[in-house]
Biopython code that builds the backbone (N, CA, C, O; Angstrom):
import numpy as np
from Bio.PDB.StructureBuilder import StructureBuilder

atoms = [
    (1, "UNK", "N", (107.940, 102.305, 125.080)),
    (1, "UNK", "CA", (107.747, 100.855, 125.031)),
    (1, "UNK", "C", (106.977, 100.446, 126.287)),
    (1, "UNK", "O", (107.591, 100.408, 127.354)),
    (2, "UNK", "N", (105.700, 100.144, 126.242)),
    (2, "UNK", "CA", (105.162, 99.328, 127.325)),
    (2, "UNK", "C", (106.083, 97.978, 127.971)),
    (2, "UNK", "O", (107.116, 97.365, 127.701)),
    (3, "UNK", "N", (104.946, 97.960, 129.033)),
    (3, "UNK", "CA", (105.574, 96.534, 129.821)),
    (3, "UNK", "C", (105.435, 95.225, 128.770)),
    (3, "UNK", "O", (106.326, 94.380, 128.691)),
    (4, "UNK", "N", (104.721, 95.195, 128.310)),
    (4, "UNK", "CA", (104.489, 93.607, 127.249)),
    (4, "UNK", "C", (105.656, 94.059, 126.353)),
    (4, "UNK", "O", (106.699, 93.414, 126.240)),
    (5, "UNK", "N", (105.449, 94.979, 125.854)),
    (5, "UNK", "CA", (107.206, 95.376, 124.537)),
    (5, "UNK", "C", (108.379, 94.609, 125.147)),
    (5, "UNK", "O", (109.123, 93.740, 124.692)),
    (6, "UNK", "N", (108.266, 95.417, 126.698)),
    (6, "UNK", "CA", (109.642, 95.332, 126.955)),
    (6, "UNK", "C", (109.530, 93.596, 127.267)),
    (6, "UNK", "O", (110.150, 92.650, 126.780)),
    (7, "UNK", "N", (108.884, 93.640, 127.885)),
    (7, "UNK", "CA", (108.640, 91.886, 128.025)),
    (7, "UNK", "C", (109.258, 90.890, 127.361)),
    (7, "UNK", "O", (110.132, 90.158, 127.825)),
    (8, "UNK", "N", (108.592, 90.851, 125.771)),
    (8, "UNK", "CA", (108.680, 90.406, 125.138)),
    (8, "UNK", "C", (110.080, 90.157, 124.346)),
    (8, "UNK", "O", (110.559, 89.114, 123.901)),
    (9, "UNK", "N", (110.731, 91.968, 124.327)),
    (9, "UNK", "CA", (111.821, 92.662, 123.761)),
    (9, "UNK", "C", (112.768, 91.231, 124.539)),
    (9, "UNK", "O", (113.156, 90.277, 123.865)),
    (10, "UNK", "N", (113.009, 91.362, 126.067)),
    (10, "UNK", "CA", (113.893, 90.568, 126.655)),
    (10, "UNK", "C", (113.835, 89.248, 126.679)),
    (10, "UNK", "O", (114.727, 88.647, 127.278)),
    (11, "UNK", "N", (112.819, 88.550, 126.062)),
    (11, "UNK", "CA", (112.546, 87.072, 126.708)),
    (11, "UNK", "C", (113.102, 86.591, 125.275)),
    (11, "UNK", "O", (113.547, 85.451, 125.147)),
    (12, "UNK", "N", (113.059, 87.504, 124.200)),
    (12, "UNK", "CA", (113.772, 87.216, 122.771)),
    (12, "UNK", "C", (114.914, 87.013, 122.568)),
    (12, "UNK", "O", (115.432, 86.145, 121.867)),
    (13, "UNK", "N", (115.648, 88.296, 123.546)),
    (13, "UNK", "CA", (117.207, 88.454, 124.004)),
    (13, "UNK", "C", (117.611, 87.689, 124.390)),
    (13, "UNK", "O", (118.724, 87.268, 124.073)),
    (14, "UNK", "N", (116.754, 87.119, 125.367)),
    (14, "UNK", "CA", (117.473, 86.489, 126.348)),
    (14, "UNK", "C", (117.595, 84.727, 126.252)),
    (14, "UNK", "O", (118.159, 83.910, 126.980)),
    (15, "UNK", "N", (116.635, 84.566, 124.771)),
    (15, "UNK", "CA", (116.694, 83.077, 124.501)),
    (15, "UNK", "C", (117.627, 82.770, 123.167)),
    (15, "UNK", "O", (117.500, 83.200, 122.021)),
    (16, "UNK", "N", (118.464, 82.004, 123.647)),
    (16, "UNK", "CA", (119.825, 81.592, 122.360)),
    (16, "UNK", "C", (118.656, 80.647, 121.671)),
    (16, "UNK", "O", (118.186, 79.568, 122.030)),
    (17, "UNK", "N", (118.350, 81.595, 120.403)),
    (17, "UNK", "CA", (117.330, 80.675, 119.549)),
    (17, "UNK", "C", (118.544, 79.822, 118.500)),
    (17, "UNK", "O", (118.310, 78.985, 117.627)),
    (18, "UNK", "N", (119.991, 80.423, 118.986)),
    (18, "UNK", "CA", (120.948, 78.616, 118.020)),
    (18, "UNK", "C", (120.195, 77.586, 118.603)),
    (18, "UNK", "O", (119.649, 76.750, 117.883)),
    (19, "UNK", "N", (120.118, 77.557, 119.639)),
    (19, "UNK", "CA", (119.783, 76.107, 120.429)),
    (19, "UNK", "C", (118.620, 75.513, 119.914)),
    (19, "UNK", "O", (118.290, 74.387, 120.286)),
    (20, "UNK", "N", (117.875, 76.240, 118.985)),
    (20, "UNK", "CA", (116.727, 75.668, 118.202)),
    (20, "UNK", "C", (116.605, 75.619, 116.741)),
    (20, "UNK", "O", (115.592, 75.462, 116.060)),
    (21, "UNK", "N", (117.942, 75.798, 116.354)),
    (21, "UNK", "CA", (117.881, 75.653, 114.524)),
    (21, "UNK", "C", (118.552, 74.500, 113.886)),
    (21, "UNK", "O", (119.193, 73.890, 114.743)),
    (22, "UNK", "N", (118.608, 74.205, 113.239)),
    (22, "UNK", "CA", (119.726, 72.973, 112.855)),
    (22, "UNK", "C", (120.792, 73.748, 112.814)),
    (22, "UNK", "O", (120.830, 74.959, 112.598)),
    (23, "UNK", "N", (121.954, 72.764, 113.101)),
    (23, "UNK", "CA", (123.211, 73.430, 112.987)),
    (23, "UNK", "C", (123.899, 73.921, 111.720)),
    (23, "UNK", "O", (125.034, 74.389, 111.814)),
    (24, "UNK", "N", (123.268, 73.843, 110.509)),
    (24, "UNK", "CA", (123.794, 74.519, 109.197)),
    (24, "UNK", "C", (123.519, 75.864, 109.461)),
    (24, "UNK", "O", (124.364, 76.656, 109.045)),
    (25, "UNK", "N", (122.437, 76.375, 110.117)),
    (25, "UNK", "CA", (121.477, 77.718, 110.123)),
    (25, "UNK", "C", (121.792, 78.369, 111.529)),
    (25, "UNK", "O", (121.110, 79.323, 111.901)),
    (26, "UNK", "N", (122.826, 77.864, 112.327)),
    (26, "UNK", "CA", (123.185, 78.641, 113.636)),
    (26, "UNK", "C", (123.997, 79.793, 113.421)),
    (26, "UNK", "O", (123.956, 80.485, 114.438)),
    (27, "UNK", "N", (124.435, 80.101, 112.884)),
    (27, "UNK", "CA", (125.087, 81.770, 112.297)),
    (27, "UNK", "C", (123.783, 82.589, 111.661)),
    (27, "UNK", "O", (123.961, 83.778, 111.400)),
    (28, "UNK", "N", (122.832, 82.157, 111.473)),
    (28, "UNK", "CA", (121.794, 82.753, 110.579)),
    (28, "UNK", "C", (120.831, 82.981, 111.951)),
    (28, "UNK", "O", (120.098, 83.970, 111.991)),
    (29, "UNK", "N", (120.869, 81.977, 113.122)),
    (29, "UNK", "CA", (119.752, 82.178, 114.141)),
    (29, "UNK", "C", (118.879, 83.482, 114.691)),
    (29, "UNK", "O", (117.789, 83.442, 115.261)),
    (30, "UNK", "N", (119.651, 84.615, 114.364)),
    (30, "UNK", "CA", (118.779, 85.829, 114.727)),
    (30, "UNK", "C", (118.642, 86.781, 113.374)),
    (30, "UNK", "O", (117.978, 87.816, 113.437)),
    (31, "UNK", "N", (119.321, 86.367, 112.114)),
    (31, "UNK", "CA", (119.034, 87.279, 111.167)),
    (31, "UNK", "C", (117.729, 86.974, 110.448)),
    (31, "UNK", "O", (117.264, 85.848, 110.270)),
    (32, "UNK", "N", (117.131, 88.289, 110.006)),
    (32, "UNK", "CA", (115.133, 88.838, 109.769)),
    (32, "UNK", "C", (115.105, 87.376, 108.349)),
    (32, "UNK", "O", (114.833, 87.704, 107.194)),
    (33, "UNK", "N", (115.366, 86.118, 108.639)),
    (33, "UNK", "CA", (115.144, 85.270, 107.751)),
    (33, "UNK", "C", (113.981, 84.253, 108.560)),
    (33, "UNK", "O", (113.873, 84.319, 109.784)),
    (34, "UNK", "N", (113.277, 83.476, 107.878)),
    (34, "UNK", "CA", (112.702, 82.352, 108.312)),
    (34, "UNK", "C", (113.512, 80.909, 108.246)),
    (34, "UNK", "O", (113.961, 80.671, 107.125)),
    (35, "UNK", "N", (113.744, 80.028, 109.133)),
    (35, "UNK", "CA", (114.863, 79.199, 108.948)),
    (35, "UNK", "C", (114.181, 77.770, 109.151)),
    (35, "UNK", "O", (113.470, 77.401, 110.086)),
    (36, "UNK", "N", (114.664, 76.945, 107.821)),
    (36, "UNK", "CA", (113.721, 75.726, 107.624)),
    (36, "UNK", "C", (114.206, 74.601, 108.889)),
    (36, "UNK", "O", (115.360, 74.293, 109.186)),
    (37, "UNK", "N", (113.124, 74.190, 109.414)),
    (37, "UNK", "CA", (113.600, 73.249, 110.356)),
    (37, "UNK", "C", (113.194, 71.590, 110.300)),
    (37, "UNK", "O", (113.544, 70.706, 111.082)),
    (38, "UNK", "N", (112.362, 71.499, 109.138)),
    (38, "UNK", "CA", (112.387, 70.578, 108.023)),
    (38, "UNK", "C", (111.466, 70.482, 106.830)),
    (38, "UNK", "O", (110.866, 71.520, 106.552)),
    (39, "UNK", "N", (111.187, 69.130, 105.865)),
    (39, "UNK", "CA", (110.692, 69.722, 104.707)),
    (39, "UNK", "C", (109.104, 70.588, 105.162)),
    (39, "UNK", "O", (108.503, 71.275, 104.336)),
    (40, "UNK", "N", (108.748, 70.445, 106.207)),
    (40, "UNK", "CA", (107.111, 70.874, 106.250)),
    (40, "UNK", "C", (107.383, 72.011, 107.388)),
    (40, "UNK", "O", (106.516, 72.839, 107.109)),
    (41, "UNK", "N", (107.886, 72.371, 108.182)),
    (41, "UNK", "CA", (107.939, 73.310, 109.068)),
    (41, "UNK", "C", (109.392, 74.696, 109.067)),
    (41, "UNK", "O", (110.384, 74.459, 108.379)),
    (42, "UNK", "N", (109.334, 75.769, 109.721)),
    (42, "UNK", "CA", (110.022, 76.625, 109.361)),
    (42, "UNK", "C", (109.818, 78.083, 110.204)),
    (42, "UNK", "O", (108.786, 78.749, 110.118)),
    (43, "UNK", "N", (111.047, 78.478, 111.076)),
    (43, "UNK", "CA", (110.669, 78.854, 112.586)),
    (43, "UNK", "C", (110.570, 80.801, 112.094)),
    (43, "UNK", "O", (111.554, 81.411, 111.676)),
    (44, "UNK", "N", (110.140, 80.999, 112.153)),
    (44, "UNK", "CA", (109.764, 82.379, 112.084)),
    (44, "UNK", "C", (111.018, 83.177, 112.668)),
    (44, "UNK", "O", (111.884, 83.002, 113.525)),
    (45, "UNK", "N", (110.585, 84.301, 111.592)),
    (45, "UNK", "CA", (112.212, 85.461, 112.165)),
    (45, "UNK", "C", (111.556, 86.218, 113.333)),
    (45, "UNK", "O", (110.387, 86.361, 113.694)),
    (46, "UNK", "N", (113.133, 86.791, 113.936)),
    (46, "UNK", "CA", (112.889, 87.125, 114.960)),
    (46, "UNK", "C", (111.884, 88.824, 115.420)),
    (46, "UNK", "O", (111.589, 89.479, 116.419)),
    (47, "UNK", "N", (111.697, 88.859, 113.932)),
    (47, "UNK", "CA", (110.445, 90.125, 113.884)),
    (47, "UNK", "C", (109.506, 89.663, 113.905)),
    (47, "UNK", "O", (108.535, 90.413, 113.998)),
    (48, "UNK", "N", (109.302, 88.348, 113.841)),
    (48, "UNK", "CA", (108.015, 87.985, 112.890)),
    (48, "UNK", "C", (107.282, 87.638, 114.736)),
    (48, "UNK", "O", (106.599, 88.344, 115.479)),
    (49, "UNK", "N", (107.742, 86.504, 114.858)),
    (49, "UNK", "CA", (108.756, 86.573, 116.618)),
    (49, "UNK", "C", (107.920, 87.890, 117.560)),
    (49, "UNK", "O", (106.753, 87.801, 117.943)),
    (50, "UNK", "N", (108.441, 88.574, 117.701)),
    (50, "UNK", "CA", (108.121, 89.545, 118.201)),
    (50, "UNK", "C", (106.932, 90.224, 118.340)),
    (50, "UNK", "O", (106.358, 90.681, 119.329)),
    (51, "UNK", "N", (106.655, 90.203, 117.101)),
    (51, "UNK", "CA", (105.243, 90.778, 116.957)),
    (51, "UNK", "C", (103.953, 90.004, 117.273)),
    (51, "UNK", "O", (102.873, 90.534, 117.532)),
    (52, "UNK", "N", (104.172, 88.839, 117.225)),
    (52, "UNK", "CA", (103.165, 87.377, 118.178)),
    (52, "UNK", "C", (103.628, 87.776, 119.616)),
    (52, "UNK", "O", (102.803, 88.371, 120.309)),
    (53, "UNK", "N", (104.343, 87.622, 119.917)),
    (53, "UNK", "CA", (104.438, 87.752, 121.229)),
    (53, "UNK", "C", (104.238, 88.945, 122.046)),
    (53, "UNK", "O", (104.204, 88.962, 123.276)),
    (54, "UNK", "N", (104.076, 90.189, 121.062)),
    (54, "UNK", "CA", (103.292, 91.251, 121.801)),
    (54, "UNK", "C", (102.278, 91.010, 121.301)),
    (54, "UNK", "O", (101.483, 91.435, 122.139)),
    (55, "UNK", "N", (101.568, 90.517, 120.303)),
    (55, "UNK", "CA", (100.127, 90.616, 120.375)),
    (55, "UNK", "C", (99.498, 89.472, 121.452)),
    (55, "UNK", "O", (98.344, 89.193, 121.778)),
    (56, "UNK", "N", (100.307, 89.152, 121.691)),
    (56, "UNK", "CA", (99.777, 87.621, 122.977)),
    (56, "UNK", "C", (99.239, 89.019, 124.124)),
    (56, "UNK", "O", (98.388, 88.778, 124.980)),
    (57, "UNK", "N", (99.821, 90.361, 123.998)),
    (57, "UNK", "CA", (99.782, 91.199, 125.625)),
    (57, "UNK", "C", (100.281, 89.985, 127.065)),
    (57, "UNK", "O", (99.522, 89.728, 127.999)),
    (58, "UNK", "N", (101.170, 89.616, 126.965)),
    (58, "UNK", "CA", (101.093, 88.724, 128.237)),
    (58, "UNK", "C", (101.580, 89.800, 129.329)),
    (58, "UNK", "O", (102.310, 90.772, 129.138)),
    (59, "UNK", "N", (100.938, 89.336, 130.611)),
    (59, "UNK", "CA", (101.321, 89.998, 131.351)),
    (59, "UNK", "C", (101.742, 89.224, 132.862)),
    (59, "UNK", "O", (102.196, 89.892, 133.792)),
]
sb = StructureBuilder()
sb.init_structure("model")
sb.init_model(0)
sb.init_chain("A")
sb.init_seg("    ")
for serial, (resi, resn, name, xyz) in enumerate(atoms, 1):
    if name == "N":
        sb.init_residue(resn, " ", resi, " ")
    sb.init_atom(name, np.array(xyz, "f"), 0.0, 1.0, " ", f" {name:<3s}", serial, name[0])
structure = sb.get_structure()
């Protein structure tokens, strides 16, 4: 795992994405689902997640 993997790997970990779902969908917050956050928008799973944020390479 490179430095951006691991990067990325932890900044995922390390953010309580409950704190960003509606509260029906906070038990669901890290499972490989997309979770509606209203009728027009809808926050990407946490693979989906991941894989943007290593292709960002941030360093």
């Amino acid at each position: 795992m490179g430095w951006s993997q691991l990067y990325c790997h932890n900044a995922l970990r390390d953010t309580p994405r409950e704190f960003f779902v509606p509260e029906a969908y906070k038990n669901l917050a890290f499972a490989d689902i997309e979770i509606p956050l209203n009728n027009q928008a809808k926050m990407f799973s946490p693979k989906i997640e991941g894989r943007l944020l290593d292709a960002l390479n941030i360093k």
